[in-house]
N, C-alpha and C positions, 0 to 999 in steps of 0.2 A: 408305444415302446415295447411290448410284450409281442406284438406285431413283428415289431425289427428284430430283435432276439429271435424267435423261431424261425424267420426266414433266414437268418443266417447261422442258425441250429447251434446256438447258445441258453444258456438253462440262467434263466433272468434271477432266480434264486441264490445262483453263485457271485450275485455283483457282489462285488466288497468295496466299491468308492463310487462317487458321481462329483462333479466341480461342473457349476454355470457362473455365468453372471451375478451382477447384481438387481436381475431383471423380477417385478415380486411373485409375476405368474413363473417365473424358475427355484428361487429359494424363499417364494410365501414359506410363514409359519403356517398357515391352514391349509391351505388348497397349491401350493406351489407342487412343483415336480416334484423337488427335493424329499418336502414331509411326505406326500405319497406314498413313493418308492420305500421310505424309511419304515412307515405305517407296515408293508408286507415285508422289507427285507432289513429287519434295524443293523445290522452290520455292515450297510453299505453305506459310511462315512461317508458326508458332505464335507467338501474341502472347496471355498471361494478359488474361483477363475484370479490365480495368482496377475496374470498377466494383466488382463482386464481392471484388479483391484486396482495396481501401479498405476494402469490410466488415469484411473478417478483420484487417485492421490495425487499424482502430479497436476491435474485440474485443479480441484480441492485448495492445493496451498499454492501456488499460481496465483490464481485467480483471487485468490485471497488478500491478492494485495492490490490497493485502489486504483494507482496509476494503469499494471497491469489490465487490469477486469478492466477498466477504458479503452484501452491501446486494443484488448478483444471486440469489446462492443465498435466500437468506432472503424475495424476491420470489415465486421460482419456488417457494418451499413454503409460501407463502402462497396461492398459485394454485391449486398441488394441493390442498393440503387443503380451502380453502372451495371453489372449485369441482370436488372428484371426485367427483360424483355429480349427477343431475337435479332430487335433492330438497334438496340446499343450494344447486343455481342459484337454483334457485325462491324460497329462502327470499332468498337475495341481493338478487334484483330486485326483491319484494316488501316487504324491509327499506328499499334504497335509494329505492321508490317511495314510501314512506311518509313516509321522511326530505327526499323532494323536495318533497313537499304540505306539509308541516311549515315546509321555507325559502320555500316562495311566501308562505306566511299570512303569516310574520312577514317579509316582504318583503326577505329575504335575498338573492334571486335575482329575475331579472328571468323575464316571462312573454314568449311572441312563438311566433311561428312558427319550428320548426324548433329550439325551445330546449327542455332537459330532454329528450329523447330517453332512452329505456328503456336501460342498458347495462351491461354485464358485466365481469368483470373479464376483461383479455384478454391471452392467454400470447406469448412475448418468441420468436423465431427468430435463432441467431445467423447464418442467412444474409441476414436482412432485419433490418438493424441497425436503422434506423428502428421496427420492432416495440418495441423497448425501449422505445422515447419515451412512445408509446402506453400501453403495459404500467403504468410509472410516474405516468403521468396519469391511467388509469382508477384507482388504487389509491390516488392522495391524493386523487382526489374522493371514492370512496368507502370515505375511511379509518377511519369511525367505524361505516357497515356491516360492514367487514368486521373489527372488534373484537370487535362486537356475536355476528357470526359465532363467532366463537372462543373468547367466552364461553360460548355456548351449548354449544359442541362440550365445551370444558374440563366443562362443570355439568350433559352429559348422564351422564358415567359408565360407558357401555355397553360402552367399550375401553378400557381401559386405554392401548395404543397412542398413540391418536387423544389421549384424554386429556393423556397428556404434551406428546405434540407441540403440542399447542395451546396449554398454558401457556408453552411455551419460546417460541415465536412470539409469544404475545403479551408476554412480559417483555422480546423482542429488538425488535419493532418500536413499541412502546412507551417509546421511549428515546432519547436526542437526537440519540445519533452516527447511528444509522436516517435520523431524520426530517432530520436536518443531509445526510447522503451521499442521501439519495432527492433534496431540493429540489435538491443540487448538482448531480447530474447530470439533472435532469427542467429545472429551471428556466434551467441555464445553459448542461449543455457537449451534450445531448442536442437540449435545443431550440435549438442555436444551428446545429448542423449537420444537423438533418430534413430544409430542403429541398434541402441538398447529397445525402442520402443517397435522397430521394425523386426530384429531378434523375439521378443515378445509376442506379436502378433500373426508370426508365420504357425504354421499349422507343425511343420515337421521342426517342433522344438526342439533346440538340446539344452539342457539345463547347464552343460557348462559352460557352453559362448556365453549361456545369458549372464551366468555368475561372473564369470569375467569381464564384460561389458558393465557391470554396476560397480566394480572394482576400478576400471577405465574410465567412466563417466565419473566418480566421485575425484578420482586425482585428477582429471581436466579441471572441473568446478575449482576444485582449489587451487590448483595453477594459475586461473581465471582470478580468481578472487584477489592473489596476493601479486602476480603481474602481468594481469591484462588489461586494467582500465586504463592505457594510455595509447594502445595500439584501438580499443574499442571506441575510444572518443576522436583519435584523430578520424578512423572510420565516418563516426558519425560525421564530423565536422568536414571531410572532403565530400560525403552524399550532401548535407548541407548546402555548399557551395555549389556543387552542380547543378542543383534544384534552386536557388538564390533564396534559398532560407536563411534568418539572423540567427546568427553563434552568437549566445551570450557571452560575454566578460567575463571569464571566470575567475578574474579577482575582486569583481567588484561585490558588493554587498547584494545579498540574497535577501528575499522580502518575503517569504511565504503565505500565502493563499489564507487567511488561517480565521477562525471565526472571532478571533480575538480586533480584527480589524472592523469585521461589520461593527461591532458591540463601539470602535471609536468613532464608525459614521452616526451610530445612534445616538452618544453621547454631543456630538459636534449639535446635530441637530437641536436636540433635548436644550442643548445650550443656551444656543441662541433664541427659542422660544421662553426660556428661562429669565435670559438680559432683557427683552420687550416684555415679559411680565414684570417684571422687580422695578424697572424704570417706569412703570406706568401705573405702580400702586403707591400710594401713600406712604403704608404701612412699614415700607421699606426706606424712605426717605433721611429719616433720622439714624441710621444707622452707621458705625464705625468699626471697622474691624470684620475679617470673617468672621471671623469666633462669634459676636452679636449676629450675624447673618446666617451661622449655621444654627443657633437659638431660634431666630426668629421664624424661621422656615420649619422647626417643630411644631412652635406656638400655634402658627396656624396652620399648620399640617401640608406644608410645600413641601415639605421633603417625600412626602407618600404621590405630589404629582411629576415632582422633577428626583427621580431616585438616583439612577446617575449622577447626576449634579451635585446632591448632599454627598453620596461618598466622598466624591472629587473634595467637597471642603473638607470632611474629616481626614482626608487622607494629605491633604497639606497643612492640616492644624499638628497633624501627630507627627508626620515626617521629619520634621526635626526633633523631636524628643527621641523619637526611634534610632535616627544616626544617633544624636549623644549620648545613647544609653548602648548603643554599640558600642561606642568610641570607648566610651569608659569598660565595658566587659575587657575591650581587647589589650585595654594599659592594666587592667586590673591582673589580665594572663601573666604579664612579662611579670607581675609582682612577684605572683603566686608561684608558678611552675619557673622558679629559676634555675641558676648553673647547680644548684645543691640539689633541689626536685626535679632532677628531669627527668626523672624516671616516674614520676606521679601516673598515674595510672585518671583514664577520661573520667570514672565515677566519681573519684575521691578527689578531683581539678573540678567538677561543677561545683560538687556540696562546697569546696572549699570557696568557692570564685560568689555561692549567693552568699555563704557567712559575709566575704569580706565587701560584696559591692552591697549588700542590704547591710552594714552594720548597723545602720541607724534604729533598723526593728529591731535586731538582735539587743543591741545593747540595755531593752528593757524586760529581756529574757532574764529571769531569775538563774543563775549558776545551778541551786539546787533545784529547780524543777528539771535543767539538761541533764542533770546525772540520776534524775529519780529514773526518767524516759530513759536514759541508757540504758541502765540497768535492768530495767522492764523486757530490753527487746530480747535478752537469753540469761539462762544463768548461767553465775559467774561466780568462782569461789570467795575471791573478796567483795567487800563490800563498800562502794564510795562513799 
């Protein structure tokens, strides 16, 4: 650095700012650029590579969300596997250049100068977040190449490997939450902030296209938010059908992925290893009632092997005392908070709702020990 300063007959002592990365050999606390320079010249403020931090933020919360961080990973090994080698690019360009002469004849695509250009699928950098945009847009154009790809790979046979990976890939991006999170982020929140992220990344910045481009990009997002999902789904839903992918029903009842289901395969199981023990002991034989059954399974300590299954009883032994002890809170409400209380306030409606639905303990409450505790809790000129 001291080097480059004198060849260009600048006095290194006059710096007054430096901005890198978040690289640790640029802003290390020990040995980075940064504390060096600082070490000889402490007035030459380190200020983060503004443009740069924005990448990693928009990565950062991005990527932070599950589906997301899928829809990337599931890209990137899309990438790899049809393009790692010269002899599937090859087949790539040649696939997608046939499928281009294919959409001119049937006049799918317009002809001109500078249209249908040769191109590749091309890999995502998270330091040039705009890459993704890119990445995403060569991959739905050439979305039925690169199927085609992956059929071949799955129906060559040659590795097993490669083989699997390829069906997994294609049963994953063949599917609508894919083609739904690809459009989402390529059609709306990627291409909404490209030329904030291209503005950022050029060399001969101006700080106020960029301010203005984050002003622009936030009223797009929100225009998007409050009414774009129905232009964004028919989107998805005509790539869909071109591709003969299934459009869920979207009134039908949704089932979520959710770990709450494993836990009902376990229980199913547990069950039924449960019924062929209890049926095949004894000890169980004379018994009436679950109530006796959820005892019994203490007595000799079944409940510690089928634990599942004991909840299951307690939780049909209570369930009905639980509704009627709702049922009764909520007739006990219309008592309590009537057309004269309705202004009762939630604290002084509960204490008042346990007085009246617990009266039965109340009522061997001494009068004078409630006003002795009253009177305790502050003082008060009179006395009860």
């Amino acid at each position: 650095m001291e080097n480059l300063f004198s060849r260009l007959g600048l006095n290194i002592s006059r710096l007054r700012g430096q901005g890198y990365d978040g690289a640790s050999n640029m802003q290390g606390e020990l040995n980075g650029l940064k504390t060096l320079i600082l070490r000889e010249i402490p007035r030459a403020y380190y200020v983060h590579c503004f443009a740069h931090q924005l990448q990693l933020t928009l990565i950062a919360v991005t990527k932070n969300h599950g589906q997301i961080a899928l829809l990337f990973t599931l890209v990137t090994n899309v990438v790899n596997v049809v393009g790692v080698s010269c002899k599937r690019r090859d087949i790539v360009k040649n696939k997608q250049a046939t499928k281009v002469v294919e959409a001119l004849n049937m006049e799918e695509l317009s002809s001109g100068q500078g249209l249908n250009q040769e191109t590749n699928l091309k890999r995502a950098s998270d330091t040039h977040w705009s890459s993704h945009y890119g990445t995403l847009v060569s991959l739905a154009g050439m979305f039925s190449t690169v199927i085609d790809v992956l059929e071949m790979i799955s129906d060559d046979g040659s590795n097993l490997e490669q083989l699997v990976e390829a069906n997994v890939l294609l049963d994953s991006i063949q599917s609508f939450e894919f083609v739904f999170n690809l459009h989402l982020m390529m059609r709306t929140i990627l291409a909404i902030t490209n030329e904030l992220s291209q503005a950022l990344q050029r060399k001969d910045k101006y700080i106020v296209n960029a301010m203005n481009l984050v002003q622009v990009s936030k009223r797009r997002l929100q225009m998007m938010r409050e009414s774009g999902w129905t232009s964004l789904l028919d989107d998805v839903s005509s790539f869909c059908e071109k591709h003969e992918i299934d459009v869920p029903q979207m009134d039908d009842m949704f089932i979520t992925q959710e770990r709450r289901r494993l836990e009902f395969m376990v229980l199913n199981d547990q069950l039924n290893t449960c019924i062929i023990d209890i049926l095949s002991s004894s000890e169980f034989s004379w018994l009436n009632g679950i109530a006796n059954l959820a005892k019994k399974m203490i007595e000799i300590r079944r409940d510690k092997v089928y634990p599942l299954v004991y909840l299951l009883l307690i939780l049909a032994l209570i369930l009905p005392v639980a509704t009627a002890t709702v049922e009764r809170i909520f007739s006990a409400m219309n008592i309590v908070k009537n057309q004269l209380r309705n202004r009762i306030g939630d604290e002084w409606m509960n204490d008042s709702l346990v007085v009246y639905i617990e009266r039965g303990i109340f009522d061997g409450v001494d009068n004078g020990t409630i006003m002795e505790n009253f009177q305790k809790m502050k003082t008060c000129r009179g006395q009860l």
